[in-house]
C-alpha positions as CSV (number, residue, x, y, z in Angstrom):
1,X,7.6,32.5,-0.4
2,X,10.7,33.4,1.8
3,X,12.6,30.0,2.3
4,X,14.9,29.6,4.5
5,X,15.2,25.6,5.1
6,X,14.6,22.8,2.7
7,X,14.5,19.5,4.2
8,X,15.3,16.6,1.7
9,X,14.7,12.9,2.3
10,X,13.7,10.2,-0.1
11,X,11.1,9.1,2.8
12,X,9.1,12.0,3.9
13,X,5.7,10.9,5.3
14,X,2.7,13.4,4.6
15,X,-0.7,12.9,4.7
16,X,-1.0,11.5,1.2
17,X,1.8,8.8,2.1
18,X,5.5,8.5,2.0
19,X,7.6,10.1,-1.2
20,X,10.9,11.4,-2.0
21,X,10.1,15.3,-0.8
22,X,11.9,18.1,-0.2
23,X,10.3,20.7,2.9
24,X,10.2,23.9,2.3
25,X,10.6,25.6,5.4
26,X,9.7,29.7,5.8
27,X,10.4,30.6,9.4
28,X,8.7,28.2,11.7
29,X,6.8,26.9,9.1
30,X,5.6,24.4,6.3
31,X,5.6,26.6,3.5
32,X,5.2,23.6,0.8
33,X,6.1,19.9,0.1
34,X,8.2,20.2,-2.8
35,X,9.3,17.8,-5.6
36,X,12.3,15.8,-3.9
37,X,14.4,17.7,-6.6
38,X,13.3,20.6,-6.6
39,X,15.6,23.2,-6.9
40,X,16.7,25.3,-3.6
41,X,15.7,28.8,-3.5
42,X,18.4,31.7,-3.2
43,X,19.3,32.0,0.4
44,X,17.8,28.7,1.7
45,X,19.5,26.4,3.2
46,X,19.8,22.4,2.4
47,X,19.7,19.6,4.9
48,X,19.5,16.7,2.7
49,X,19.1,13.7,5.4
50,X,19.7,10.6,2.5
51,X,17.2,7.7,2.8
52,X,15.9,8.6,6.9
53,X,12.9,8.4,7.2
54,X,11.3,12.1,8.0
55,X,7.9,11.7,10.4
56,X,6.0,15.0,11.5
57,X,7.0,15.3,15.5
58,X,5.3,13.0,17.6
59,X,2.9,14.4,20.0
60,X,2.5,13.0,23.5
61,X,-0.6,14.0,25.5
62,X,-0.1,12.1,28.4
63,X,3.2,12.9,30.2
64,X,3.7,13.1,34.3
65,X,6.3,15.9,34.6
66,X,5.7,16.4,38.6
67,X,7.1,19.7,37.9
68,X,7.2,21.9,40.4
69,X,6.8,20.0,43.6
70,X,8.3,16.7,42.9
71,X,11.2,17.4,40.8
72,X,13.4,14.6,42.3
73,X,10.7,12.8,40.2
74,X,11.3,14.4,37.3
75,X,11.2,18.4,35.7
76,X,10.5,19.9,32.6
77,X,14.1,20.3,32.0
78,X,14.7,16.7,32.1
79,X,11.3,15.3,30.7
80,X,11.7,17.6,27.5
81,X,15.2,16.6,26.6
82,X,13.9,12.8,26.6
83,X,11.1,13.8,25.0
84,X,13.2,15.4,22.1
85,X,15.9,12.5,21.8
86,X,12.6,10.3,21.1
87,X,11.6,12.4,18.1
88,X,8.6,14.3,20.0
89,X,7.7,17.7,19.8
90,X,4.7,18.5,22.0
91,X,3.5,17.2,25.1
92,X,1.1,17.7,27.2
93,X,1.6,18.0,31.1
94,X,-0.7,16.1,33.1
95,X,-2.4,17.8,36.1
96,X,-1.0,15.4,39.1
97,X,2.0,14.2,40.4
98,X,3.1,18.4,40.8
99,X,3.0,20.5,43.7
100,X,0.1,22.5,42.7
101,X,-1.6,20.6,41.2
102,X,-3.4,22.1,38.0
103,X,-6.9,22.7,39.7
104,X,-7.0,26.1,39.4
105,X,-6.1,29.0,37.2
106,X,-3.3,30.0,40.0
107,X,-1.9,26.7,40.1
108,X,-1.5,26.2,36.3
109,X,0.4,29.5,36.1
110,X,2.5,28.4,39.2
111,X,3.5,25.8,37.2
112,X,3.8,27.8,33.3
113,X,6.4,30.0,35.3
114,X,8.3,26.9,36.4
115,X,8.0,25.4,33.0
116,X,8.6,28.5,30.7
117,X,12.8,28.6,30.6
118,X,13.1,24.9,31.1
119,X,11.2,23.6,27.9
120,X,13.1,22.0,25.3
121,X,10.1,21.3,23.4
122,X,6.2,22.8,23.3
123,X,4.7,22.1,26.0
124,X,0.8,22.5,27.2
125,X,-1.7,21.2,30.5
126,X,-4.4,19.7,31.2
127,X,-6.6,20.9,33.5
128,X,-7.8,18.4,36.8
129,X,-11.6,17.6,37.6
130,X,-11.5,17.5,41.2
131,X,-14.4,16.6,43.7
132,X,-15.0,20.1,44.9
133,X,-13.4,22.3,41.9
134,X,-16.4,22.5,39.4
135,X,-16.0,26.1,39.3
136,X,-12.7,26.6,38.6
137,X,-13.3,24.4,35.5
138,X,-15.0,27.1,33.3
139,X,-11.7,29.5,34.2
140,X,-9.1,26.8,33.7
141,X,-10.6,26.2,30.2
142,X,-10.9,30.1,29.1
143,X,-7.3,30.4,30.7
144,X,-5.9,27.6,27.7
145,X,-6.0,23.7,29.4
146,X,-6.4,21.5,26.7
147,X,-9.2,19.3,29.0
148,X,-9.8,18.1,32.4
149,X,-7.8,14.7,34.1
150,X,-10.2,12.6,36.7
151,X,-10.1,9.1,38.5
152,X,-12.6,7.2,38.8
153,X,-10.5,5.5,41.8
154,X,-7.3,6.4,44.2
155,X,-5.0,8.6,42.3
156,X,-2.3,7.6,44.2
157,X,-1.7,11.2,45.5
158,X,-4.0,12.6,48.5
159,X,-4.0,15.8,46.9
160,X,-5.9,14.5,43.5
161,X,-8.8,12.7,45.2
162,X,-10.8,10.9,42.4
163,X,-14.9,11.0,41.7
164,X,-17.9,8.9,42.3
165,X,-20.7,8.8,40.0
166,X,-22.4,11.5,40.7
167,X,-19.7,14.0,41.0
168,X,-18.2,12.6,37.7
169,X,-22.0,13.7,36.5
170,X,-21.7,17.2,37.9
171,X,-17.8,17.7,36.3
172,X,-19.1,16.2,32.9
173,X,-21.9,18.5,32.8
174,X,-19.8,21.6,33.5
175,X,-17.3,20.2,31.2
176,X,-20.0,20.0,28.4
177,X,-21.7,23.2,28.8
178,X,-18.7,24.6,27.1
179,X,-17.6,22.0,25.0
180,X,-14.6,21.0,27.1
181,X,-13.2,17.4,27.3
182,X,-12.7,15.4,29.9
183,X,-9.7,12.3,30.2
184,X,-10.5,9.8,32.3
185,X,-8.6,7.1,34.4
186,X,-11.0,4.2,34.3
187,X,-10.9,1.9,36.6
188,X,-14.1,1.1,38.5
189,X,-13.1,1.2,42.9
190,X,-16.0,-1.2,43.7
191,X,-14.2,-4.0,42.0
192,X,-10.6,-3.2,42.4
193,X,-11.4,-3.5,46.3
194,X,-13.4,-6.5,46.0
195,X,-9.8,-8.1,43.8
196,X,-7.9,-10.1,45.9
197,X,-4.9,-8.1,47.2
198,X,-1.4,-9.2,48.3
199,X,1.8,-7.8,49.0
200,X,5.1,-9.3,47.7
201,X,6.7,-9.5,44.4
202,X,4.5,-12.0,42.6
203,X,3.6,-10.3,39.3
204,X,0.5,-12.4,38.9
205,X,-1.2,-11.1,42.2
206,X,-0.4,-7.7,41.3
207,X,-2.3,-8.5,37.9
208,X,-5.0,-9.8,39.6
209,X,-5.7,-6.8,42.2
210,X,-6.0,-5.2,38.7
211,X,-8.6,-7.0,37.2
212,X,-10.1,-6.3,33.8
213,X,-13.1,-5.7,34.8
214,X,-12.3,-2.7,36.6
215,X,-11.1,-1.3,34.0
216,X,-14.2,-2.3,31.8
217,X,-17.1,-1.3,33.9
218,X,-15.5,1.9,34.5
219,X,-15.7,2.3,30.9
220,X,-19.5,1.2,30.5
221,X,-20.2,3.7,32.7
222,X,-18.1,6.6,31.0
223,X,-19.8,5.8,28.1
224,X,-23.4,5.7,29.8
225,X,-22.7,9.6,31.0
226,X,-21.1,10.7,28.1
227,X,-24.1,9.4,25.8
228,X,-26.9,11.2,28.3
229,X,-24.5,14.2,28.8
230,X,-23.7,14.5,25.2
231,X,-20.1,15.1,26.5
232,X,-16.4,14.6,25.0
233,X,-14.4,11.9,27.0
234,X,-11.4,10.2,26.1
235,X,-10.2,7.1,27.8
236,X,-6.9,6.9,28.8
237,X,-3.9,4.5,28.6
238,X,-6.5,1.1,27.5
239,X,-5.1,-2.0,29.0
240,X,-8.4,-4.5,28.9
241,X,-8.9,-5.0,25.1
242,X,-12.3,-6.5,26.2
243,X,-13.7,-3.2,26.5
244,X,-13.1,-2.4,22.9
245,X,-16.3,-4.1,21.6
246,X,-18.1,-1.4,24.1
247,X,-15.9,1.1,22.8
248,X,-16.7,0.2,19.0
249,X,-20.3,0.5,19.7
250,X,-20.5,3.5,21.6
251,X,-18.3,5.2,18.5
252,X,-20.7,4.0,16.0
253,X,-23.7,5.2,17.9
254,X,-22.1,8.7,18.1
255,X,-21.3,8.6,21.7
256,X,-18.2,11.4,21.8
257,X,-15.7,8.9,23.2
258,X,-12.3,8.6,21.8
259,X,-9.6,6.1,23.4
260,X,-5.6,6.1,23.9
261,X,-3.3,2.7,24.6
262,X,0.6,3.0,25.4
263,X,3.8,1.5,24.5
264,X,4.0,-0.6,27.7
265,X,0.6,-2.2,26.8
266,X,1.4,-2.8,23.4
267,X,5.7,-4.0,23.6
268,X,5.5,-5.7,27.2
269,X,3.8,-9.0,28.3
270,X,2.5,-10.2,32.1
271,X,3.9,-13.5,30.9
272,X,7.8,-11.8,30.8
273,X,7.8,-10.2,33.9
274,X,9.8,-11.3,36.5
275,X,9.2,-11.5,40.1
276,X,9.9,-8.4,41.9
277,X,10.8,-6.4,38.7
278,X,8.5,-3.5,39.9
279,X,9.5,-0.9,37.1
280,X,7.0,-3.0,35.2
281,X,4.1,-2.1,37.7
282,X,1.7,0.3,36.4
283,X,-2.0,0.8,36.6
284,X,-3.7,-0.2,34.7
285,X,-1.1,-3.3,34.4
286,X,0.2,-4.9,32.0
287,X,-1.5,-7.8,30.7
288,X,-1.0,-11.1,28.7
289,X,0.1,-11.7,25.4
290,X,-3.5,-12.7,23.8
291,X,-5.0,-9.3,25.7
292,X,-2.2,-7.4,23.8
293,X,-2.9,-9.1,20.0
294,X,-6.2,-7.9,20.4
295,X,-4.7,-3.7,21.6
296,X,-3.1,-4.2,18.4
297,X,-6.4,-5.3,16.4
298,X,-7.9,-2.3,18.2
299,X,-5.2,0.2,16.7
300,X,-5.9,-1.4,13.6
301,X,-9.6,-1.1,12.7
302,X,-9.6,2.2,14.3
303,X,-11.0,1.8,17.6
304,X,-7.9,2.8,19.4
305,X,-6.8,6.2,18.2
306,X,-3.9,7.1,19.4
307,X,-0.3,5.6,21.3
308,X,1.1,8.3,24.0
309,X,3.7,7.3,26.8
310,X,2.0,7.8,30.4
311,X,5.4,8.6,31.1
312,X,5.1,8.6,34.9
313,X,8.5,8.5,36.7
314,X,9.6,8.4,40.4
315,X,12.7,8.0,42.5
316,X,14.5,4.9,42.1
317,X,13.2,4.0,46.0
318,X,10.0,3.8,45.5
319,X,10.2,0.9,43.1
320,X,10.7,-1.2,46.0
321,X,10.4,-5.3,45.3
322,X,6.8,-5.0,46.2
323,X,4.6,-5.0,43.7
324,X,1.5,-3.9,46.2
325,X,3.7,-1.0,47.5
326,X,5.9,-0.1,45.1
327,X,4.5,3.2,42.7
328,X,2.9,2.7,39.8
329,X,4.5,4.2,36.5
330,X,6.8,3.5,33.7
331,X,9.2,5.8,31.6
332,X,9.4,5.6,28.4
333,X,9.6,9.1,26.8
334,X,12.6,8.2,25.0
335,X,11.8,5.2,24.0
336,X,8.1,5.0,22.5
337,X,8.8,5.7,19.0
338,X,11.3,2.5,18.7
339,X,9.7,0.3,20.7
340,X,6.5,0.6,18.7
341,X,8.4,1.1,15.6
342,X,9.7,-2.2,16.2
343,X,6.9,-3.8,17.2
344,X,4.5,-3.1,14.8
345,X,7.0,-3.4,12.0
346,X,6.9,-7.2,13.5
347,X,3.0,-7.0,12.9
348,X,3.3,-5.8,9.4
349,X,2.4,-2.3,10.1
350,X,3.9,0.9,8.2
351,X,5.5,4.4,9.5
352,X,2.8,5.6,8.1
353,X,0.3,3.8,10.4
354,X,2.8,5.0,13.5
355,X,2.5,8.2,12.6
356,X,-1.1,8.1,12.3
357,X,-1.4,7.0,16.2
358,X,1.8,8.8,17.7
359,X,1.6,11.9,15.7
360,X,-1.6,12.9,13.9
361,X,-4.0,11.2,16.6
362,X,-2.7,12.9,19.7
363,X,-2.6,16.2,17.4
364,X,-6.1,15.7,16.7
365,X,-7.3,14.5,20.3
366,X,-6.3,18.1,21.6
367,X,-7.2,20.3,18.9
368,X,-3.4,21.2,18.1
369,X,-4.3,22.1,14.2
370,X,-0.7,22.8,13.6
371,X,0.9,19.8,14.7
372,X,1.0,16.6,13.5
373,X,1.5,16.3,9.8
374,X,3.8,17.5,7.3
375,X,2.0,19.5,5.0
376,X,1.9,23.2,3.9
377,X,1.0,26.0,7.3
378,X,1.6,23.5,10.3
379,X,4.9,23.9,12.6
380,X,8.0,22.8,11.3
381,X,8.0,19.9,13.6
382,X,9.8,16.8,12.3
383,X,11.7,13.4,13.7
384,X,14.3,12.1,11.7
385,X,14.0,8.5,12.1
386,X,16.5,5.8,10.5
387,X,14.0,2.4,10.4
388,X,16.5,-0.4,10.4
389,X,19.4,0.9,12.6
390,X,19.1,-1.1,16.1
391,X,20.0,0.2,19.5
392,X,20.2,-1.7,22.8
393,X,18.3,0.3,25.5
394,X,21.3,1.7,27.8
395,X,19.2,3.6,31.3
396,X,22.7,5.6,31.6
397,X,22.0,6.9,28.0
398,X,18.0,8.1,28.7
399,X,17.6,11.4,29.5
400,X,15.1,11.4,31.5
401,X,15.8,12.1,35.5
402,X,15.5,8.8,37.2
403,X,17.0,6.1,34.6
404,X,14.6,3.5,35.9
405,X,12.6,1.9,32.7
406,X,11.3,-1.6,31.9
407,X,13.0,-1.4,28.3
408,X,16.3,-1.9,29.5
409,X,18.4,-4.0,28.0
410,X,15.6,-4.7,25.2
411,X,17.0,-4.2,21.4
412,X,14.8,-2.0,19.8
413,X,14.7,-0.8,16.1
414,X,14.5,2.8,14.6
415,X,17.2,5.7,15.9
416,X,16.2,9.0,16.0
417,X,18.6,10.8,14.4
418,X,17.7,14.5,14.3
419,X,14.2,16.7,15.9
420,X,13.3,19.5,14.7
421,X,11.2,22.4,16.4
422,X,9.8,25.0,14.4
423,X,12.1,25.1,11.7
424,X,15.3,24.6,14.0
425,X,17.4,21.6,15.1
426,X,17.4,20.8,18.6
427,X,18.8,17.1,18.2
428,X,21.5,16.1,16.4
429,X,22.9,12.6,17.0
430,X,21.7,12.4,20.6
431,X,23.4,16.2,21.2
432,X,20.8,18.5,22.8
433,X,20.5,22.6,21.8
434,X,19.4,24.4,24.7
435,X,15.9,25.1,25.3
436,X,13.4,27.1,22.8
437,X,10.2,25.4,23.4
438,X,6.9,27.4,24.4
439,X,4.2,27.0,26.0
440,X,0.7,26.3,24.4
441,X,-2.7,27.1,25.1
442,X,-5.4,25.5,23.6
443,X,-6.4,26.8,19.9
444,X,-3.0,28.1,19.3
């Protein structure tokens, strides 16, 4: 066993809990999860980090990079150093919000090229289910997207038109025939156009344009497909915990449905919302306190399986005062790990359990068999965390492009104070190394 890095904390969490540990690291990789004093080979190299808490890399699979096309947005560059100074290692670029978007084989190596040199951490696609791209599905999966993006409703972008019924039918059957998986925005159209809709900067009328039930029929009717289709569908970014009974029961019949909520859904409230504070407006929205216990419950018994940011930023002047016009997205790259951290140490949940939704869940969702856990052959992928340190949330000091973010000003527990990719630092007290991610296809 050529070593080359031993990693030493008294809190390293592995799959069979948290322990004094010391990582042996050959190369890029987990060679074995030593004895915490366990003596250092001959030519390896110590990095004793004390009592921090060392957590595999998180792994985000839903991140809007808008990269190429709308970079004033935000860019690979950008999104990947935020991504690192949160402790994540991976993420997975979703297939709108660019210029292509990732509908075809061309377009996702349009936007590879553009993402290659600029990655400070792994980076892989999805692929986009479009109304009248069923054949370029089968080529977009053999060419490495990790699944197919729809909406059931307005995308919010003319160029990502989303699917009725029927064609959700004909992409799901495609999608099937090969074993694919398909990520869904849920919300039903019929009964967000029958919500009563005003403009202004009233958060409660935005919430109710939004209702739950959008989001909940959309879901029964997922889960209807799925079960005839026998096809694998994931919903993304839960906001209506009422759908989780559906949810439940679909995964104890065996329906192939698996389920993601976000930070925002989880840390955030309708009830503190002000008036007009628009980088709060996403879609699905935010909801009350009671709707969030029961998010929580969800992550808790297992119905929810994973927390990933739908980090999906824009230019400060879209997020005008109006809640009707104003685009829909939050940022939080940076941020997730804390703010749950924080939050669910509040609940009397463990690291352990974050690591289980922000790490090993999103690992598992896309079939990345070396991410996600700190144990012997994965990727030397690791976030340094120190638990009780506090910071309050500075938008000058995120890293992302547009400094816009609902978390400002919020004091928020857990600093990240080293990442780690493949066996290499590439944070060390909020310093960046340049970039030496790479680009992943499915399987690899």
């Amino acid at each position: 066993m050529d070593v080359n890095l031993v990693l030493r904390s008294t809190r390293v969490i592995t799959p069979e809990g948290t322990r004094p540990a010391s990582i042996a690291v050959s190369g890029e990789t987990i060679a074995a999860v030593l004895p915490y004093d366990a003596e250092v080979p001959d030519g390896a190299r110590l990095e004793d980090v004390g009592d921090d808490v060392v957590l595999p890399g998180l792994v985000d699979t839903h991140v809007h990079v808008n990269d190429p096309g709308r970079t004033e947005w935000e860019g690979f560059w950008t999104a990947t150093r935020a991504a690192a100074a949160g402790g994540i290692t991976t993420l997975l670029d979703m297939p709108l919000n660019s210029l292509p978007p990732t509908t075809t084989v061309e377009n996702l190596r349009v936007k590879q090229e553009v993402a290659r040199s600029k990655a400070h951490i792994d980076v892989g696609f999805w692929g986009g289910a479009l109304p009248d791209n069923v054949k370029d599905l089968r080529p977009l999966h053999d060419t490495g997207v990790f699944g197919f993006k729809c909406f059931l409703s307005p995308s919010g972008v003319e160029e990502f038109p989303e699917l009725d019924q029927e064609q959700l039918a004909t992409s799901l059957a495609e999608i099937s025939g090969f074993d694919g998986l398909m990520i869904v925005h849920a919300e039903d159209p019929h009964h967000l156009a029958a919500a009563p809709q005003r403009s202004g900067g009233a958060y409660a009328d935005f919430l109710a344009s939004r209702p739950r039930d959008a989001e909940n029929t959309a879901i029964e009717n997922l889960v209807n497909q799925a079960r005839r289709l026998n096809a694998r569908v994931h919903v993304l970014h839960l906001s209506s915990s009422d759908a989780l009974p559906l949810i439940a029961a679909a995964k104890a019949e065996g329906v192939k449905i698996t389920v993601e909520s976000c930070p925002h859904f989880l840390t955030l409230t309708a009830e503190e919302i002000p008036d007009g504070a628009t980088e709060f407006k996403c879609c699905p929205p935010i909801r009350e306190a009671a709707n969030q216990d029961a998010l929580w419950q969800g992550l808790a018994d297992g119905t929810i399986d994973c927390i990933v940011s739908d980090h999906s930023p824009s230019t400060a002047d879209l997020k005008t005062p109006d809640f009707a016009s104003a685009w829909g997205g939050i940022s939080s790259l940076q941020l997730g790990l804390p703010a749950i951290w924080t939050e669910a140490r509040r609940r009397g949940h463990t690291l352990e359990d974050v690591v289980r939704w922000m790490s090993e869940g999103p690992a598992r969702l896309a079939g990345l068999t070396r991410k996600g856990a700190i144990e012997a052959g994965r990727d030397a992928d690791f976030a340094v965390l120190a638990p009780d340190a506090t910071f309050t949330v500075d938008p000058a000091e995120l890293q992302h492009r547009n400094r816009i973010t609902a978390y400002a000003g919020k004091t928020l527990s857990g600093v990240v104070t080293s990442t780690w990719l493949r066996g290499e630092r590439i944070v060390d007290r909020g310093t960046l190394a340049e970039p030496t991610g790479r680009l992943l296809e499915r399987n690899n």
